[in-house]
N, C-alpha and C positions, 0 to 999 in steps of 0.2 A: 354807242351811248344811248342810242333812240331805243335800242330792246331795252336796254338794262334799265331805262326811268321808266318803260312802258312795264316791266313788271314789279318795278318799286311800287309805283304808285297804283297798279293793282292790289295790291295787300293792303298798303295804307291806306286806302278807302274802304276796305270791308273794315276798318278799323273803326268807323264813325260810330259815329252815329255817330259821326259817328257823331269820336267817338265818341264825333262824334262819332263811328259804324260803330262777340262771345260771340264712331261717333256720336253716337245718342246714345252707348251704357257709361253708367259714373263707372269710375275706376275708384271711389272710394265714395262714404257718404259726407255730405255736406258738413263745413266746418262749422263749429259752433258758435255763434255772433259773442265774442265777448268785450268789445269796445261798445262805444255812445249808443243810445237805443235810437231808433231808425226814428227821424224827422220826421212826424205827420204832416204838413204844410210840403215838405219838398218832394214828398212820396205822392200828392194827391195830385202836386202840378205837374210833376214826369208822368200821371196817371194819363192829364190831359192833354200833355204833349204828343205821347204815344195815337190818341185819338187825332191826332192833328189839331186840335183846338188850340193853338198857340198863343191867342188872345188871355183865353184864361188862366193858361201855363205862366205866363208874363202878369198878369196881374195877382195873379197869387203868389209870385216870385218878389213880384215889386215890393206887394203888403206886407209879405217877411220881411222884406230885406229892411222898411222903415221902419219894422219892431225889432231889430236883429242886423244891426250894420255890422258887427264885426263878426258875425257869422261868415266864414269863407265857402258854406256849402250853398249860401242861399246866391252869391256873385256868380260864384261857378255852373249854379242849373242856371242860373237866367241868361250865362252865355250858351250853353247847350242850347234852350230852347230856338235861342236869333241864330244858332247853326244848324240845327234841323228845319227851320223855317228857310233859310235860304235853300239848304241842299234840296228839300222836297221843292221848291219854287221851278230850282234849276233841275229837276228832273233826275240829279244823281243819286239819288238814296231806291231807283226803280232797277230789279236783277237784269236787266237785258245790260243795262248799263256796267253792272259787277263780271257778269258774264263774259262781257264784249274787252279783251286786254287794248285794240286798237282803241275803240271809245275811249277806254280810260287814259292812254296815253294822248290823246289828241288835243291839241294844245289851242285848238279854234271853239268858239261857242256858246262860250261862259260869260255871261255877262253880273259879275258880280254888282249886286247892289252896294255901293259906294257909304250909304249913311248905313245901312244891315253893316257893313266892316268896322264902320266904326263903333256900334254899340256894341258891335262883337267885343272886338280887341278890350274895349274900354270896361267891360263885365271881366274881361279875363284878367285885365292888370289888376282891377278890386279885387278877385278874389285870391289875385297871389300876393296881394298886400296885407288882407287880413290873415291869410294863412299864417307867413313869415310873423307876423306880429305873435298871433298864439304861439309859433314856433319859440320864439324869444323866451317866453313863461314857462312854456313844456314843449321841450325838444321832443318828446314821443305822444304828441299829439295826432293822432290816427285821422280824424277830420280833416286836419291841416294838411297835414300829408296826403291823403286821398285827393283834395284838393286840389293841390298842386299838381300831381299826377295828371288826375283829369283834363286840367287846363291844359298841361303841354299834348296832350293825348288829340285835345280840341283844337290845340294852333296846326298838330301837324296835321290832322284832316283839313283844313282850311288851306294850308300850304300846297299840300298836296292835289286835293281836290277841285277844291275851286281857283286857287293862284296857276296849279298845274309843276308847281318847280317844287319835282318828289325827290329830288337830290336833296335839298335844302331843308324837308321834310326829315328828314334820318336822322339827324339832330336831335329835334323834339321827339321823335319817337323811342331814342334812346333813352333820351331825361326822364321820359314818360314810364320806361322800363326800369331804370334805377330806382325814382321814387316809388312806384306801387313794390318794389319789393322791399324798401323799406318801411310801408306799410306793416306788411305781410311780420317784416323781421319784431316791429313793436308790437302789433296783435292780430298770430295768426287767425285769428277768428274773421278776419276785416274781408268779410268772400267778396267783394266787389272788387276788390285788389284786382282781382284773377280775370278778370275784362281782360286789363293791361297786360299780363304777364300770359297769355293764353292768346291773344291777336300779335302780342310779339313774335310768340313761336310760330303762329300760322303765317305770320310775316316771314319771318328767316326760313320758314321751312318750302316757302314759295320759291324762293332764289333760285336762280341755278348754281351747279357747286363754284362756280369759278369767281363768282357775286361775292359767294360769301367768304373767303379770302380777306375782303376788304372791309367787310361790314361786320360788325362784332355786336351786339350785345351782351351784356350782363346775364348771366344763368338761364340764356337760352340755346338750345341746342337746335333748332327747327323742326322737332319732333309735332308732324301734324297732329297725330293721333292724342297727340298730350294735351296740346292746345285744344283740343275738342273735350277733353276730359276737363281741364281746365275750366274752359266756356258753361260746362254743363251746370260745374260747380255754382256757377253764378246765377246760373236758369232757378236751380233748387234753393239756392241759398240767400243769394244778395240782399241787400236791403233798399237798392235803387232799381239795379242795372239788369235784375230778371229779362226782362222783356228784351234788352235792348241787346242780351247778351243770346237768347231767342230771334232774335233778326238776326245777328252776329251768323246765327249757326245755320241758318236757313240758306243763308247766301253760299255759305262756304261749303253745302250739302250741295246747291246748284251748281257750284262752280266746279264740284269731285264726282260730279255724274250720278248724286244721290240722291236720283228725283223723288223717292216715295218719304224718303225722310224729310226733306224741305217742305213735301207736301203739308204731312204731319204736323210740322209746325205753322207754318202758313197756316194752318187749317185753327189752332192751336190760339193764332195773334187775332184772328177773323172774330173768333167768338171773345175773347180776351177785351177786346178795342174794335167794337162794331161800326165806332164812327170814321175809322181811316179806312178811305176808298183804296189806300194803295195797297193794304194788305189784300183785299178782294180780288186787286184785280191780277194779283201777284199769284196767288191761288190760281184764279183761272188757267193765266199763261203758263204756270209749272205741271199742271193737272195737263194740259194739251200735251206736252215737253213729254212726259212720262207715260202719256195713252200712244204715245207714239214710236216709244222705245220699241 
C-alpha cells in the first residue's frame, strides 16, 4: 500500500501547481480560443504569482473579487495563489522534490500553515458557489466549469501534497477529469481544459499496470506521450495556465531523464519571470544533472 500511495501521490503533485502543479513537438496546432475573452486583471495576477510576488497576486485578486463577487474565476485564482504560496513555503513545488518518489511519499515534515488552510478551502467553496450559481442560468458556462475543474484539481494537490492522504486525492482528481472534459465538450476551444486532461494521463500513465485495474478515469488511457502533447497545447494556447503548464512539463522531462528539454524550458520560465529565485536555481541544478550525463 506504502508503493502504491508513494506513486499516487507522485503524479498528483506534478499536477500543481499545482494545480495546483502541463514531448516538446505539438501533435497538432493549438485550438482556437472560442469561449469568454481571457480576463486582464486575472492574467496580470497569475503573471505575479508566477514571479513569486503573491502579495500583489492577492491584492489584485482581492480588488477583482470586490468589483466582481460572482465571478468564479477571480475565487478560484485567489485559492491558487494561498496554494502556491504554501507549496513554495513548504519547499514542494522544488524538482529534487518531484524527482525524489520517497520524498513525495513521506508522510513526516509538513507543517501546513493552519489559517493558509483555511483561506484556502474558504476561496475554493466561493468559487464553486458562484460557479454552480452561473451554472443554474447557463448549464454550458465554460468559466463555471473551468472553475470548478480547477478547484477540485487544487483540493486534490492539497490532499495529496501537503495533507499527504493520496488515496483520498483520487477522488478530486477524477472530478477534476470529468469536469475539464466537460469544458472541452461545451467549447473545444477552452485550451486550458487540457492542464487537467493532459496531467491526468501523465497520472494513469505513471501507475504500474496492476494500479490501474482499480483506478479508472474518464477518457484517459495513460498514454504519456499524449499528455505531453496535450500539456503543450496549453504552453501555446491557454489563456491562464501557459506558464504553469511549462512547469507542468519541465518536471515531467526531469522525471523521464529528459534533461536538455527541462533545461530549455527552465531556461525559457528564467527569462519569462526573472523574479522567482526558484526557477534559477532549478536551471542551475538541472544544467549540473545533464553536464553530467
Amino acid at each position: 500500500m506504502n508503493r502504491v500511495r508513494g506513486i499516487t501521490l507522485n503524479v498528483s503533485s506534478v499536477k500543481l501547481c499545482l494545480i495546483f502543479l502541463p514531448s516538446l513537438a505539438m501533435a497538432q496546432a493549438p485550438a482556437r480560443l472560442t469561449g469568454p475573452r481571457t480576463n486582464a486583471v486575472v492574467k496580470s495576477a497569475l503573471g505575479r504569482m508566477y514571479n513569486c510576488d503573491f502579495t500583489a497576486a492577492n491584492h489584485l485578486l482581492d480588488d477583482y473579487i470586490r468589483k466582481e463577487p460572482a465571478d468564479p474565476l477571480g475565487h478560484t485564482f485567489r485559492a491558487s495563489s494561498d496554494l502556491f504560496f504554501e507549496l513554495d513555503r513548504l519547499k514542494v513545488l522544488e524538482g529534487e522534490f518531484f524527482a525524489d518518489d520517497k520524498r513525495i511519499a513521506d508522510k513526516k515534515g509538513l507543517k501546513p500553515d493552519p489559517n493558509l488552510r483555511a483561506a484556502f478551502l474558504g476561496a475554493i467553496e466561493r468559487g464553486r458557489q458562484t460557479a454552480n450559481q452561473r451554472l443554474k442560468a447557463n448549464p454550458n458556462d465554460s468559466d463555471a466549469l473551468f472553475a470548478l475543474a480547477i478547484n477540485s484539481g487544487m483540493a486534490m494537490d492539497y490532499t495529496a501534497l501537503i495533507e499527504k492522504r493520496q488515496i483520498a486525492s483520487l477522488s478530486l482528481a477524477k472530478d477534476a477529469q470529468r469536469l475539464a472534459l466537460q469544458v472541452l465538450k461545451v467549447d473545444p476551444g477552452y485550451t486550458d481544459a487540457y492542464m487537467t486532461t493532459g496531467s491526468t494521463e501523465y497520472l494513469l500513465g505513471s501507475l504500474p499496470f496492476f494500479v490501474k485495474w482499480f483506478v479508472k478515469f474518464d477518457d484517459a488511457q495513460g498514454d504519456k506521450l499524449l499528455a505531453v502533447r496535450k500539456l503543450e497545447r496549453v504552453v501555446e494556447g491557454g489563456r491562464y495556465l501557459g506558464p504553469f503548464a511549462k512547469i507542468l512539463l519541465s518536471l515531467i522531462h526531469l522525471r523521464e531523464k529528459r534533461l536538455p528539454q527541462s533545461v530549455r524550458l527552465l531556461d525559457e520560465l528564467t527569462r519569462e519571470f526573472p523574479e522567482n529565485p526558484l526557477f534559477k536555481k532549478e536551471l542551475v541544478r538541472v544544467k549540473e544533472l545533464a553536464a553530467a550525463q
